[in-house]
MIZA-971278 format. One record per residue (C-alpha): residue in one letter; x, y, z; residue number from 1. Coordinates in nm, 2 decimals. Example, Ala and Ser with C-alpha at 12.3 -4.5 7.8 and 13.67 -1.06 7.14 Angstrom:
<rs>
R  aa    east   north      up    i
R   A    1.23   -0.45    0.78    1
R   S    1.37   -0.11    0.71    2
</rs>
This chain:
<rs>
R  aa    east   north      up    i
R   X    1.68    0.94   -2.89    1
R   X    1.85    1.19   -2.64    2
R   X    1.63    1.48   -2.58    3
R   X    1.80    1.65   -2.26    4
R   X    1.98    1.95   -2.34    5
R   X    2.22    2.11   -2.05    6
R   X    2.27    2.44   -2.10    7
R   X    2.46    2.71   -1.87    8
R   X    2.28    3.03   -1.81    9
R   X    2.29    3.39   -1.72   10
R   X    2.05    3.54   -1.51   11
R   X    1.87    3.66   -1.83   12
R   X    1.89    3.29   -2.01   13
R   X    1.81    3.16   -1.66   14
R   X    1.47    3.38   -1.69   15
R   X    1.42    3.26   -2.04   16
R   X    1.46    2.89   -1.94   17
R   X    1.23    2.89   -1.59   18
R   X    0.99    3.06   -1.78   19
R   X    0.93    2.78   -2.03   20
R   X    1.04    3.03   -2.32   21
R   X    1.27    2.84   -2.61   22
R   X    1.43    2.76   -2.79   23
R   X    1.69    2.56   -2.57   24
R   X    2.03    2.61   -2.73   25
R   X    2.31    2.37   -2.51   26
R   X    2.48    2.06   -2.60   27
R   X    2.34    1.68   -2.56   28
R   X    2.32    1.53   -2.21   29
R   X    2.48    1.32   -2.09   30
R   X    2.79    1.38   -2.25   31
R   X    3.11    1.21   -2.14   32
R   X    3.31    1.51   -2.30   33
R   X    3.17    1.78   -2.10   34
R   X    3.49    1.92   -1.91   35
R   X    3.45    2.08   -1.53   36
R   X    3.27    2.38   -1.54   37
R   X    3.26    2.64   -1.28   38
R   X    2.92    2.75   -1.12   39
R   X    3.02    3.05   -0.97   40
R   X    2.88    3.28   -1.17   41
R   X    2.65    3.09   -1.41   42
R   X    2.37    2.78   -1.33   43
R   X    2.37    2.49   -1.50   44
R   X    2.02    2.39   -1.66   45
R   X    1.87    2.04   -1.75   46
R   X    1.59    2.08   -1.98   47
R   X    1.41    1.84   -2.18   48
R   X    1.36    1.99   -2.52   49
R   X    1.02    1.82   -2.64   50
R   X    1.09    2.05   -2.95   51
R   X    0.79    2.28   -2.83   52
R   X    0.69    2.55   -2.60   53
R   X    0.70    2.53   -2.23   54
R   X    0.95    2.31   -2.16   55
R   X    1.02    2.29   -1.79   56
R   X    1.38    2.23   -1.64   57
R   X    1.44    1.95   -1.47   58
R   X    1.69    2.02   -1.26   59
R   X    1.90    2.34   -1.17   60
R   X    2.29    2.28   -1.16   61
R   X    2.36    2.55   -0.81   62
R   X    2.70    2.59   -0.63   63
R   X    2.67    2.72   -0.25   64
R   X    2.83    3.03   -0.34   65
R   X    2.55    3.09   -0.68   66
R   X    2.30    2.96   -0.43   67
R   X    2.15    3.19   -0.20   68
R   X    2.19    3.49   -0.47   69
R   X    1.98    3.27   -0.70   70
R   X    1.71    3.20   -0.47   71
R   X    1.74    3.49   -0.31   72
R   X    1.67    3.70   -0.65   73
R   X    1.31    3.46   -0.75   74
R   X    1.21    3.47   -0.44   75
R   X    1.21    3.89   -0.44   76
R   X    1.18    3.94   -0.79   77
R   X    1.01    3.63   -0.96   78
R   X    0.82    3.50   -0.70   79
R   X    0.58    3.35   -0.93   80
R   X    0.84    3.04   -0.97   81
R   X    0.97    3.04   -0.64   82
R   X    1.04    2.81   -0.47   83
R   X    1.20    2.69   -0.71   84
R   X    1.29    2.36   -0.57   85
R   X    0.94    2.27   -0.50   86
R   X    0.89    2.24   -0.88   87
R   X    1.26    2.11   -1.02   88
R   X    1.56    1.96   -0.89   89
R   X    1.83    2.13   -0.70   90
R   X    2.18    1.94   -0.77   91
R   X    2.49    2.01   -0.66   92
R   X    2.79    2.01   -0.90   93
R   X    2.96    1.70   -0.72   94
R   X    2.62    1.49   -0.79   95
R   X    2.55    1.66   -1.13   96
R   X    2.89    1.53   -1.26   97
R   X    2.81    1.17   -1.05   98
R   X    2.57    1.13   -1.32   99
R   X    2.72    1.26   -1.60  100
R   X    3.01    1.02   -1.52  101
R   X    2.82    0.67   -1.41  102
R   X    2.59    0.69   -1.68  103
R   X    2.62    0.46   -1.96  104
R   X    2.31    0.62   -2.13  105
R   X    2.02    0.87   -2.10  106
R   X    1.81    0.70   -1.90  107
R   X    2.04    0.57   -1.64  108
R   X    2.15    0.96   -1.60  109
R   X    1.79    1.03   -1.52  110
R   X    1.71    0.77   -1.32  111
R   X    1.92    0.70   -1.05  112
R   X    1.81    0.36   -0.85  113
R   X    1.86    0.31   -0.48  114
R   X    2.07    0.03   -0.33  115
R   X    2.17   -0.09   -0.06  116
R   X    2.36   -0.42   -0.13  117
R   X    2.07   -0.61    0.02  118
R   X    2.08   -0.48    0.37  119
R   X    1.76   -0.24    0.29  120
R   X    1.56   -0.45    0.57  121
R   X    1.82   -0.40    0.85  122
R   X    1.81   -0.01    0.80  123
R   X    1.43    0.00    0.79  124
R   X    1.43   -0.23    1.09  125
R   X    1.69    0.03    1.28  126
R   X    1.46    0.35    1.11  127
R   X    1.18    0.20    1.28  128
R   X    1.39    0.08    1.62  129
R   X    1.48    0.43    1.61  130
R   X    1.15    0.63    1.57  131
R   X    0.98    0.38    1.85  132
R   X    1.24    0.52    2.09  133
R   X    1.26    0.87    2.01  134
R   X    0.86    0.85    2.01  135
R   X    0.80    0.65    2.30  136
R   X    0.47    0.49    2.15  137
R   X    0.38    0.15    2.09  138
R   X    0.42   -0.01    1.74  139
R   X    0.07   -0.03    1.63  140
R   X    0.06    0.42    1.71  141
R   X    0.37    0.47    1.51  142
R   X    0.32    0.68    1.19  143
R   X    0.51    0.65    0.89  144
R   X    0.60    1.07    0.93  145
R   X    0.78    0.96    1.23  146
R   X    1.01    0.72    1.09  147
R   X    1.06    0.95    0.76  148
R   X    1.19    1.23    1.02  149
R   X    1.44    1.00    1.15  150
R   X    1.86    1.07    1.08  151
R   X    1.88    0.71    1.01  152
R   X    1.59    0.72    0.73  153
R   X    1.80    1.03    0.59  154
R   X    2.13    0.81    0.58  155
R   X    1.97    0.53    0.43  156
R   X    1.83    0.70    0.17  157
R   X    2.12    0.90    0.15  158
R   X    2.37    0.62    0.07  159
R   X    2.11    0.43   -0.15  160
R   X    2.12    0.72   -0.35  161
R   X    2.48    0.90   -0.31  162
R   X    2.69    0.64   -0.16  163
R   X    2.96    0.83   -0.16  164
R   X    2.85    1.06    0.13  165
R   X    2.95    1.10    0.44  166
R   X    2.75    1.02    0.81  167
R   X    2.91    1.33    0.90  168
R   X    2.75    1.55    0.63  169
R   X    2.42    1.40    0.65  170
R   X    2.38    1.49    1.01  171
R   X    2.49    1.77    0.96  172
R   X    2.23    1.85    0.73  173
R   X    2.00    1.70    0.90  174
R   X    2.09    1.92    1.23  175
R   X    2.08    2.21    0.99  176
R   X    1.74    2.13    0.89  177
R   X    1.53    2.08    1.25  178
R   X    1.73    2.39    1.35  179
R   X    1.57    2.61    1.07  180
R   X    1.23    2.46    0.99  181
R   X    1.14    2.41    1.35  182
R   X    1.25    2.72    1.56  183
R   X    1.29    2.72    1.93  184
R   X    1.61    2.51    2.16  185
R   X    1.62    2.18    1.99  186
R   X    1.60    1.87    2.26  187
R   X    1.93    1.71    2.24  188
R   X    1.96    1.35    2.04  189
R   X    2.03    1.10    2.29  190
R   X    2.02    0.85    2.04  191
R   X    2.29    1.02    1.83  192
R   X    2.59    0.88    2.02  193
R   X    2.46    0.52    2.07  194
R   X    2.34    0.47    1.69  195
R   X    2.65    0.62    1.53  196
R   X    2.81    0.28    1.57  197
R   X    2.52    0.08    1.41  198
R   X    2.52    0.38    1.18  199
R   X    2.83    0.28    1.04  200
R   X    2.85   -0.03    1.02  201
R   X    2.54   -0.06    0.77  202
R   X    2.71    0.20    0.57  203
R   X    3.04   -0.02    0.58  204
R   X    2.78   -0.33    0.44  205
R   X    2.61   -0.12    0.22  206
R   X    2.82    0.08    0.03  207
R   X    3.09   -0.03   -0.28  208
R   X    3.27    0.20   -0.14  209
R   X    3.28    0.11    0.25  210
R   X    3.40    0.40    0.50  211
R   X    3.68    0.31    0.72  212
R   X    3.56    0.15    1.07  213
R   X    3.69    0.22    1.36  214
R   X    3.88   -0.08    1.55  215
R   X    3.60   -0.12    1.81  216
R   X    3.31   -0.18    1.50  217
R   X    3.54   -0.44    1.28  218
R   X    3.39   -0.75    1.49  219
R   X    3.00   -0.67    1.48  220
R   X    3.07   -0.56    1.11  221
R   X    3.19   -0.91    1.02  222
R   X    2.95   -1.06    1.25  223
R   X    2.69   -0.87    1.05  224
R   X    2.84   -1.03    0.74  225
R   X    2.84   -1.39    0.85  226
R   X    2.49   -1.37    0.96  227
R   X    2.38   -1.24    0.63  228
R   X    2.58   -1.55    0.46  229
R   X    2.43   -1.81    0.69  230
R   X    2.06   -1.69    0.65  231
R   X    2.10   -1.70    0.28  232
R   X    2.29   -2.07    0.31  233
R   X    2.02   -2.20    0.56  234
R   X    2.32   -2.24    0.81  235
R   X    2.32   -2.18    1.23  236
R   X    2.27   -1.83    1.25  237
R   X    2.43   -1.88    1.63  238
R   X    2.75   -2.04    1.51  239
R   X    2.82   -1.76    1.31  240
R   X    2.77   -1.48    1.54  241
R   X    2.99   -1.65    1.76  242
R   X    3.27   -1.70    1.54  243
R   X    3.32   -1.38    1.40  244
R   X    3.29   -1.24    1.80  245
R   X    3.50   -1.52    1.94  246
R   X    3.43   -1.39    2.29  247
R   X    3.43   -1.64    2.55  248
R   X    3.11   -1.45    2.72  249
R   X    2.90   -1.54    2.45  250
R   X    3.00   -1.92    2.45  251
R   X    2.65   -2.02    2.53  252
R   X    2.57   -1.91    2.17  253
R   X    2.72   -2.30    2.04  254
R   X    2.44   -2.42    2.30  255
R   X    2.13   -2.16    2.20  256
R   X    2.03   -2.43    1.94  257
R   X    1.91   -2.69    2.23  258
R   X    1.82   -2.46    2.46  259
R   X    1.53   -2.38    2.63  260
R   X    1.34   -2.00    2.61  261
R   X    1.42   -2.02    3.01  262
R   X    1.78   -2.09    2.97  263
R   X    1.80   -1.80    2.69  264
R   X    1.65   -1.55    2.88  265
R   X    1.91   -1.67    3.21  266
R   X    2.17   -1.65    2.94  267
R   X    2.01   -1.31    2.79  268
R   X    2.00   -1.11    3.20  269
R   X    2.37   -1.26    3.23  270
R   X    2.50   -1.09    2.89  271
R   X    2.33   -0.75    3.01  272
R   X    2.55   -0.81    3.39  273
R   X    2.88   -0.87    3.21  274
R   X    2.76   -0.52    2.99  275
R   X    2.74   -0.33    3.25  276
R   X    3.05   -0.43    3.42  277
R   X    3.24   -0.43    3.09  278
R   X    3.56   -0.11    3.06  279
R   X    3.66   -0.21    2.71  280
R   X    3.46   -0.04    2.43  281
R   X    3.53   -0.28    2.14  282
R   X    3.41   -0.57    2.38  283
R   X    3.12   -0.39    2.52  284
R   X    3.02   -0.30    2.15  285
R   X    3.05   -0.69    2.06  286
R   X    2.85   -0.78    2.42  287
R   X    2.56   -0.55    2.30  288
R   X    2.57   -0.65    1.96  289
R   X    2.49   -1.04    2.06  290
R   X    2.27   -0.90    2.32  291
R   X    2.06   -0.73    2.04  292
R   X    2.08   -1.10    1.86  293
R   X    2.01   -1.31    2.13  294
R   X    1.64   -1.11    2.20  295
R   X    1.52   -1.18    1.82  296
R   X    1.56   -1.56    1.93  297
R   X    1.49   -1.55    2.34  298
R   X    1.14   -1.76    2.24  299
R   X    1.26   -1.94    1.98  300
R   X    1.14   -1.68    1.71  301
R   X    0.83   -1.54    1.88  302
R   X    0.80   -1.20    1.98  303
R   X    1.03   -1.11    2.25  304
R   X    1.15   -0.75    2.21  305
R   X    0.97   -0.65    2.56  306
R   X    1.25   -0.74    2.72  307
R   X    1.54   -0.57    2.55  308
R   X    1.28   -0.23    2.58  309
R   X    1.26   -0.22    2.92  310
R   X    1.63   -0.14    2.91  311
R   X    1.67    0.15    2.66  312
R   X    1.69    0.39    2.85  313
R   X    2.02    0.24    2.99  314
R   X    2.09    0.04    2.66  315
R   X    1.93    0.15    2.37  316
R   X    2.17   -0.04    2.14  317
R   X    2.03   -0.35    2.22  318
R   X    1.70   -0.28    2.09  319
R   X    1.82   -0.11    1.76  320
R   X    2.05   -0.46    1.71  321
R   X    1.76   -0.66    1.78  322
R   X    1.54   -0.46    1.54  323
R   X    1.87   -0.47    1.27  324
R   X    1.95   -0.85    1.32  325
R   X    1.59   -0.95    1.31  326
R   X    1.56   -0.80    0.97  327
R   X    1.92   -0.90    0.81  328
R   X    1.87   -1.16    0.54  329
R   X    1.51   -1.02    0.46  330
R   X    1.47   -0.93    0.11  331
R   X    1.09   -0.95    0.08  332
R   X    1.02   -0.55    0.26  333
R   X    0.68   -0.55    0.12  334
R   X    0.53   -0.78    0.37  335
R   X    0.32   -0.67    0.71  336
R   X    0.65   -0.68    0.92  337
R   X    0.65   -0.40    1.20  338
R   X    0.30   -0.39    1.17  339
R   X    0.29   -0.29    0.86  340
R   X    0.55    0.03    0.85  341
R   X    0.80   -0.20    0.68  342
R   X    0.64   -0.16    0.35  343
R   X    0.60    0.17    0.37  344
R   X    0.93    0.24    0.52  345
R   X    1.05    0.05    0.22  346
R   X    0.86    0.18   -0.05  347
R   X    1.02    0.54    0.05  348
R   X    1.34    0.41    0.11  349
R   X    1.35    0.23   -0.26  350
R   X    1.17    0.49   -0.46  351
R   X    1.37    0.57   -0.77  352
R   X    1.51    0.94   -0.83  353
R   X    1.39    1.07   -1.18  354
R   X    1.48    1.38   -1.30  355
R   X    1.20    1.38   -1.54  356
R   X    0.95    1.36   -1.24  357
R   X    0.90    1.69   -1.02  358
R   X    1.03    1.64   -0.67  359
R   X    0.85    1.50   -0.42  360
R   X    0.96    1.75   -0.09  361
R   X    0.81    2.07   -0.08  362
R   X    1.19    2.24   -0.12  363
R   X    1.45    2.19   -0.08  364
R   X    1.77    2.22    0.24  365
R   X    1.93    2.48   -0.04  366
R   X    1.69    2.69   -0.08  367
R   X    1.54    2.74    0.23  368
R   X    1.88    2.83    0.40  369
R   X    1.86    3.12    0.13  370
R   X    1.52    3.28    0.17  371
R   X    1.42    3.16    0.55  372
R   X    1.42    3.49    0.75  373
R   X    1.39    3.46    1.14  374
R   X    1.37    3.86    1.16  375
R   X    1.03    3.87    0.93  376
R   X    0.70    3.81    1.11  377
R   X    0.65    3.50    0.88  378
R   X    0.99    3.34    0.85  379
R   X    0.85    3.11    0.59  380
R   X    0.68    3.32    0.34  381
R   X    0.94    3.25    0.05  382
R   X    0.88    2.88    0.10  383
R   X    0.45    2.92    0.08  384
R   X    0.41    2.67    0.30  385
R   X    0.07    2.47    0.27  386
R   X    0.12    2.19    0.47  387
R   X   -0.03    2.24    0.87  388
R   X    0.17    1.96    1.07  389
R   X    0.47    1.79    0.86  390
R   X    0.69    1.92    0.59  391
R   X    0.91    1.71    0.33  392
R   X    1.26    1.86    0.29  393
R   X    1.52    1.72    0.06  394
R   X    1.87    1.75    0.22  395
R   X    2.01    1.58   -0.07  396
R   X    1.87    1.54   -0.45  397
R   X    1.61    1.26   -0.37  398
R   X    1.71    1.26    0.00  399
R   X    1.33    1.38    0.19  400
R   X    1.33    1.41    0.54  401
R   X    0.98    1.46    0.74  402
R   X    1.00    1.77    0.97  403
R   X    0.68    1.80    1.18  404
R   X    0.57    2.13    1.23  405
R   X    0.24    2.08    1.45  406
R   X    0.40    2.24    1.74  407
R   X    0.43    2.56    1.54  408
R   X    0.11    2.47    1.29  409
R   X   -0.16    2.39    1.59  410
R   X   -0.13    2.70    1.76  411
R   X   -0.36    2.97    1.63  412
R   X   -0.13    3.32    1.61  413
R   X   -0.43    3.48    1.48  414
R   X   -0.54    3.76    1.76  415
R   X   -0.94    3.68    1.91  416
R   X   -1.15    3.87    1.75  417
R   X   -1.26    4.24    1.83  418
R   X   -1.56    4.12    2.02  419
R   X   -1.41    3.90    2.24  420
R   X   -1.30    3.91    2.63  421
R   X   -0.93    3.80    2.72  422
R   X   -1.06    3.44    2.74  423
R   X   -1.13    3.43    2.41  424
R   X   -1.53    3.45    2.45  425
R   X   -1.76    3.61    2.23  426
R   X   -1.90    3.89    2.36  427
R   X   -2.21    4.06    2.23  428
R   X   -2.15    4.46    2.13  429
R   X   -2.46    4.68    2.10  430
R   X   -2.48    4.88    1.82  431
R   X   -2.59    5.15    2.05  432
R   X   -2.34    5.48    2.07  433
R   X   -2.48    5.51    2.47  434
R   X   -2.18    5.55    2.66  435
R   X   -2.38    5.33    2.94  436
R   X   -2.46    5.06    2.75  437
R   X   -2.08    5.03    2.60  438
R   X   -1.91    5.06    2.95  439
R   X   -2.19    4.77    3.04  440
R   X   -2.07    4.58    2.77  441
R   X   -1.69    4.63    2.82  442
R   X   -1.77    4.56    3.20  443
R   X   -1.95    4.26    3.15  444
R   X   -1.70    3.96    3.09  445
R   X   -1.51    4.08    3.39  446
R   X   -1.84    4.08    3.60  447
R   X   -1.93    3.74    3.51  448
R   X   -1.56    3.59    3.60  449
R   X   -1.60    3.77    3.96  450
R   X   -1.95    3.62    3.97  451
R   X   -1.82    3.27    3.90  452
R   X   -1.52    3.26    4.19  453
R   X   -1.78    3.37    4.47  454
R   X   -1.97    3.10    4.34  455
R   X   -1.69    2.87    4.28  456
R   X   -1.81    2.77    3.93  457
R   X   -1.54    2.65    3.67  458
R   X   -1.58    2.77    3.34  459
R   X   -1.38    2.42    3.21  460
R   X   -1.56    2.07    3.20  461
R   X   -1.45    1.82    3.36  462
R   X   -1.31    1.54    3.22  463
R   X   -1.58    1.24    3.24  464
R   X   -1.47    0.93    3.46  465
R   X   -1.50    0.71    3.11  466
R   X   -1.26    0.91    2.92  467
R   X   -1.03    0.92    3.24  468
R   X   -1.02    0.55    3.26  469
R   X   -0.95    0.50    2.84  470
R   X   -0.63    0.72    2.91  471
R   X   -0.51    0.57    3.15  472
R   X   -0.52    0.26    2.98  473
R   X   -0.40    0.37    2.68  474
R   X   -0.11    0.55    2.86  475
R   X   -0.05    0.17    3.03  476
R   X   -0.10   -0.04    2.74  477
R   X    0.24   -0.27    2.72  478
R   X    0.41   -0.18    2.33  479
R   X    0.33   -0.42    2.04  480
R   X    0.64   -0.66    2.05  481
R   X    0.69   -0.78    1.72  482
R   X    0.98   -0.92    1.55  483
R   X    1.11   -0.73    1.27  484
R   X    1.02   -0.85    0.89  485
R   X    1.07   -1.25    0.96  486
R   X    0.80   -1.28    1.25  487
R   X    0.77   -1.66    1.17  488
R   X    1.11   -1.78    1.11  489
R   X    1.37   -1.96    1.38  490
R   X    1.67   -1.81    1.33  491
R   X    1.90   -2.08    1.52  492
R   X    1.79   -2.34    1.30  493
</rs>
């Protein structure tokens, strides 16, 4: 039985609705008779009509023109439900009518599953390449919040979800999003330029619906390919990354099966030469790409990624192809791999989007480009913000991206309290009116500082010799090389 109604609403409808106020008078959804309607002055409403009171929508139809009038409006005038998209879906019409029209019935309308043609492990083994870089911590001090706030967890989930998008309008999104949730210059992405390439290649192999490749990406694509083939045919992963190359640099890849872990690594600091002397891009982009290979197999399958980090500050490709070709062919992600952020990686990455389920982000990109003021003392008081360190924001229906906010979260704006000096000291008022005793007590914390420099005392501990010591090896400890997903397995075999 089909119990979602769509309906398209006034602002006084839209009250009636949001409120949980019936009855619901629309039409049956899905429907694959409902025409194009326009959203510019109306919203479209998803409700599912249990046949009783207090029905709550789930999901709001917005345009971007209706968009920041709607939120706008709860926000000054019906705050009690705003946000709104922390309680119910915000869709756009483009993916509103990407339901309507994929769905063969009710539920699959209201339950959109991710996927990602079976490459799901390469993209949570470049999310996690990816946030190891940009956080410059070992494996085993990576959180799962910093592989969430990653672009490519965005376009992962992105085109398990909505494979129809771009990687331009994700970023852009996603730019749109650090710039407003986390104020201040934002540090420029290094990483931006080198993953673009990786970037779309995955999307090429992941997608029905492929983007066009650039000339440069066509060999590593259907290198990519071939590799996936020969894991899942038990074939030599070597051979096939060298015939969809076909470079004569990377030869030695025939050989790799024979060869000693000494004669790989020679072969491996030999590959990174001809990179650095190489002025063709599609050739430098193949070079790299069975540089990133040849790392997942320099020991013959056992950890080995120290190597390809100690150059990504000059190469930072390599590492992200080692952590994507490591993983290709996976298709178990709920195993231990990456030390045990692949499962969790891919339990976000292939959660299902229900429309029947509230959203998971605490609002979403829509909404807060609406009611976000920079001129107000609290830019965020629309949103009600009650997380202290890292915020979920959809950029996309089902699309969360973690923004940390501990920068702005950990610092206390609250001003020290009446009885306090400058430092931020307690300071003991008399309840006295003697003008003496007050200009004692106002003179007093200023007293005791002059005391302390004649005397050369410092007010701040020092930092024990013990504590010293477990920094500085913590800040020297060598990163947890581990292969991605299939720690175990040779992959020349």
């Amino acid at each position: 039985m089909n119990d979602w109604t769509f309906v398209t609403a006034d602002d006084e409808e839209l009250n009636t609705l949001l409120s949980g106020r019936g009855p619901v008078r629309g039409y049956p959804w899905p429907r694959q008779t409902i025409g194009r309607i326009s959203f510019a002055r109306e919203v479209g409403v998803l409700v599912r009509d249990d046949g009783g009171p207090g029905s709550r929508p789930g999901a709001l139809v917005v345009s971007d023109e209706a968009s920041r009038r709607l939120f706008g409006r709860y926000a000054q005038l019906r705050s009690d439900l705003s946000p709104l998209s922390a309680w119910t879906h915000i869709l756009e019409p483009e993916h509103f009518e990407l339901l309507q029209n994929e769905s063969r019935s009710a539920s699959a309308a209201i339950t959109r599953m991710p996927d990602l043609a079976g490459f799901d492990a390469a993209w949570i083994g470049l999310t996690v390449a990816e946030a190891l870089i940009r956080s410059e911590r070992p494996l085993a001090q990576l959180k799962l919040a910093a592989c969430l706030a990653t672009p490519t967890f965005a376009l992962a989930r992105s085109y398990a979800l909505w494979p129809k998008e771009t990687i331009e309008t994700v970023l852009r999104r996603y730019d749109q999003c650090q710039k407003l949730i986390r104020s201040g210059e934002a540090r420029p992405n290094r990483l931006r330029e080198p993953f673009t390439g990786i970037w779309a290649v995955l999307a090429a192999l992941s997608t029905p619906m492929p983007p066009s490749l650039s000339p440069d990406l066509q060999d590593v694509k259907k290198a990519s390919a071939y590799l996936m083939m020969a894991r899942q045919t038990g074939q030599n992963d070597a051979n096939a990354v060298q015939d969809a190359l076909d470079l004569p640099q990377t030869e030695f890849l025939r050989r790799l099966e024979f060869a000693p872990p000494e004669a790989r690594v020679k072969e491996f600091d030999r590959l990174v030469e001809v990179i650095e002397t190489s002025r063709s891009p599609r050739e430098r982009t193949n070079l790299l790409f069975a540089a990133g290979y040849l790392v997942t197999v320099l020991a013959g399958g056992s950890p080995s990624l120290g190597i390809a980090e100690r150059l990504v500050t000059r190469w930072p490709q390599i590492l992200a192809w080692a952590y994507v070709l490591g993983s290709i062919g996976e298709t178990v992600t709920w195993t231990s791999g990456f030390d045990g952020l692949g499962r969790l990686v891919a339990r976000e990455l292939s959660r299902p989007f229900r429309l029947d389920e509230p959203p998971t982000s605490d609002f979403a990109l829509a909404e807060a480009n609406a009611v976000v003021d920079r001129g107000l003392t609290d830019p965020f008081v629309h949103l009600r913000i009650k997380q202290s360190r890292v915020l979920s924001v959809a950029l996309l229906p089902g699309v969360n991206v973690a923004v940390p906010i501990a920068d702005a979260a950990s610092v206390d704006t609250r001003p020290p309290p009446r009885n306090a000096d400058s430092a931020g000291r307690a300071v003991t008022v008399r309840s006295s009116q003697d003008p003496m005793a007050l200009l004692a007590d106002a003179l007093a914390p200023h007293l005791i500082e002059r005391f302390q420099e004649l005397l050369g005392v410092s007010s701040a501990p020092e930092p024990s010799t013990e504590s010293s010591s477990r920094s500085s090896r913590s800040r020297g400890a060598k990163r947890d090389a581990q292969l991605p997903l299939g720690v175990d397995r040779d992959r020349t075999r």
